[in-house]
C-alpha positions in Angstrom: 132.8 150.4 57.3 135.8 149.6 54.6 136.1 150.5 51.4 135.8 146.9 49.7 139.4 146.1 47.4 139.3 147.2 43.7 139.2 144.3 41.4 140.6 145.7 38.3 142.9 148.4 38.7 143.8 150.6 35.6 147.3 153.0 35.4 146.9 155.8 33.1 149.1 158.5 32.2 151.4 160.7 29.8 153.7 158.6 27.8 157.4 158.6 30.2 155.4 159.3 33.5 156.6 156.2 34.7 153.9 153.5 34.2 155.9 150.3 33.9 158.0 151.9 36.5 155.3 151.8 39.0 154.2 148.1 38.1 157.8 147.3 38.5 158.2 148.9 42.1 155.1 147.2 42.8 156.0 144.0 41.3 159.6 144.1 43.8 157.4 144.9 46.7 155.6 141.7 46.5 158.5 138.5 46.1 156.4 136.4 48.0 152.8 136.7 45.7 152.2 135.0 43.2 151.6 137.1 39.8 151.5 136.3 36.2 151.9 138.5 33.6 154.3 141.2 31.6 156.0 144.8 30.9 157.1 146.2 28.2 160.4 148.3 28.0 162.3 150.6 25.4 165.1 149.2 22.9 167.7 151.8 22.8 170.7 151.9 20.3 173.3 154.7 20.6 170.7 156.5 23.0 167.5 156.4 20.7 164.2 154.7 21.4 164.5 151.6 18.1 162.1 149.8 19.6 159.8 148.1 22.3 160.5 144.8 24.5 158.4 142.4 26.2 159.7 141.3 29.5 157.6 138.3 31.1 157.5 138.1 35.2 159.1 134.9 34.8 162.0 136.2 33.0 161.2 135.5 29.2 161.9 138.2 26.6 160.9 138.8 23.5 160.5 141.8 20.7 157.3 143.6 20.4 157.8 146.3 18.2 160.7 147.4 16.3 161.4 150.2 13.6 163.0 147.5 11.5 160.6 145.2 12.0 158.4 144.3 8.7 154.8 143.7 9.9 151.8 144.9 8.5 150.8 145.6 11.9 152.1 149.7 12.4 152.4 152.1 15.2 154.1 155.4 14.1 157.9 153.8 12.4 157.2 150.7 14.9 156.1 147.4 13.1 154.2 145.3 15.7 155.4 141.8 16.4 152.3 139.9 16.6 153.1 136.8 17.0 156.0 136.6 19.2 154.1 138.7 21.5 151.1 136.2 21.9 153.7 133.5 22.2 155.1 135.2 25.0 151.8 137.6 26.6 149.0 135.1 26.4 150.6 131.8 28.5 151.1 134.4 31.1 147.7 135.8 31.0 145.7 132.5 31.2 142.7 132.3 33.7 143.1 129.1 34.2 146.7 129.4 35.7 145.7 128.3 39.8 146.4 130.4 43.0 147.2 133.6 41.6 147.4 136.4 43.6 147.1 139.4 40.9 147.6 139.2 36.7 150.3 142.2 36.0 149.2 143.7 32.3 151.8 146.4 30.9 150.0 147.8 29.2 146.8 147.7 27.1 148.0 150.0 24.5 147.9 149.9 20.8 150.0 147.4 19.8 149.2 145.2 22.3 145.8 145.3 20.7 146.8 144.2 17.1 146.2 140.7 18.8 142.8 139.6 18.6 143.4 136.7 20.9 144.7 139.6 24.0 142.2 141.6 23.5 139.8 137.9 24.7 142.5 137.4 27.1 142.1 140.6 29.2 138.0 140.6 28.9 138.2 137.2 30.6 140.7 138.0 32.8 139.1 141.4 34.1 135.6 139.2 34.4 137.5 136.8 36.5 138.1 136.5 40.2 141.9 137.5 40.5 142.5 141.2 40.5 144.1 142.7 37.7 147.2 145.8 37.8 147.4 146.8 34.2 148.8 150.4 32.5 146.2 151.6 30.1 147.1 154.1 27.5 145.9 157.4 28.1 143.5 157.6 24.5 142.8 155.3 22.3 139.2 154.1 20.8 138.2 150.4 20.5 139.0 148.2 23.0 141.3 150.6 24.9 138.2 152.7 25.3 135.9 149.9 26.4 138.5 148.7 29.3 139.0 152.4 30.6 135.0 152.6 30.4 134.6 149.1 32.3 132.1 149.9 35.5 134.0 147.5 37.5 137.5 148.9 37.2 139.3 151.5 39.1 141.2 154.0 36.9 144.4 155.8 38.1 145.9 158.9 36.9 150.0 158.8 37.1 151.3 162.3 37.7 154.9 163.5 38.5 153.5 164.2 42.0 151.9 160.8 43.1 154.0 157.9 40.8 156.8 157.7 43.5 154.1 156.5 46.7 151.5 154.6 44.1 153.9 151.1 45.0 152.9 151.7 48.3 148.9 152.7 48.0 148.6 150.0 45.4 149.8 147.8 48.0 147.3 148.6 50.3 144.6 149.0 48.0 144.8 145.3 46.4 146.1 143.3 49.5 145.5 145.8 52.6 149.1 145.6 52.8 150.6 148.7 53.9 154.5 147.9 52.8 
């Protein structure tokens, strides 16, 4: 008998094990599906990490995080962009957005969760019927916790050894699809 599809499906891993690069192999395996959703990528200046970038599917950008930035909202020298992230994350992450195939979350982390209104964006979104691919950091308490913890949710672990064929068993794990 089959294995019936994971819902929710959870990426965790080491910081730079390749996270977003996974969802965005995924992402260029699938042209023809329908996703919503975001990544996030570095800032670089002169070859340092300044800051971080949200990249929507449909091409918008934005800052989320920058060393300059002057937020109350803190992770390590990063000030949070709250703001301009929600204007950016949460049209993408709507449940009402019709004839989705999968939402694409990168990544429930701790900046991400300075917004109130993601954190009841991804509940409703994992209670929902579309599937959801989202990177989860590895710790983290509050709401991080609660989504790695989630009963209906399928957690997994990135390693050097199986990030470079996850595109492919994702593929097959949310659509069947061997790719």
């Amino acid at each position: 008998m089959p294995q019936p599809r994971p819902r929710n499906i959870l990426l965790t891993g080491r910081p730079g094990i390749g996270k977003t690069t996974v969802v965005r192999r995924f992402v260029a395996l699938h042209s023809a599906k329908r996703f919503s959703g975001f990544y996030t990528d570095e800032l670089r200046e002169q070859g340092r990490r300044t800051g971080f970038r949200i990249i929507t599917l449909d091409g918008a950008k934005g800052i989320l995080a920058h060393q300059e930035a002057k937020s109350r909202f803190r992770v390590g020298k990063y000030g949070v962009n709250v703001e301009e992230f929600e204007t950016l994350a949460l049209l993408r992450l709507d449940v009402r957005i019709a004839n989705l195939d999968l939402f694409i979350i990168d990544e429930i982390g701790k900046m991400e969760c300075f917004s109130q209104l993601f954190i009841a964006s991804v509940r409703l979104l994992l209670d929902s019927p579309t599937p959801v691919l989202a990177t989860v950091a590895q710790k983290g308490a509050g709401f991080i916790s609660e989504v790695r913890s989630r009963s209906d949710i399928t957690l997994i672990q990135i390693t050097a050894q199986n990030r470079d064929m996850l595109p492919q068993q994702l593929s097959r794990m949310i659509f069947g699809e061997a790719n």
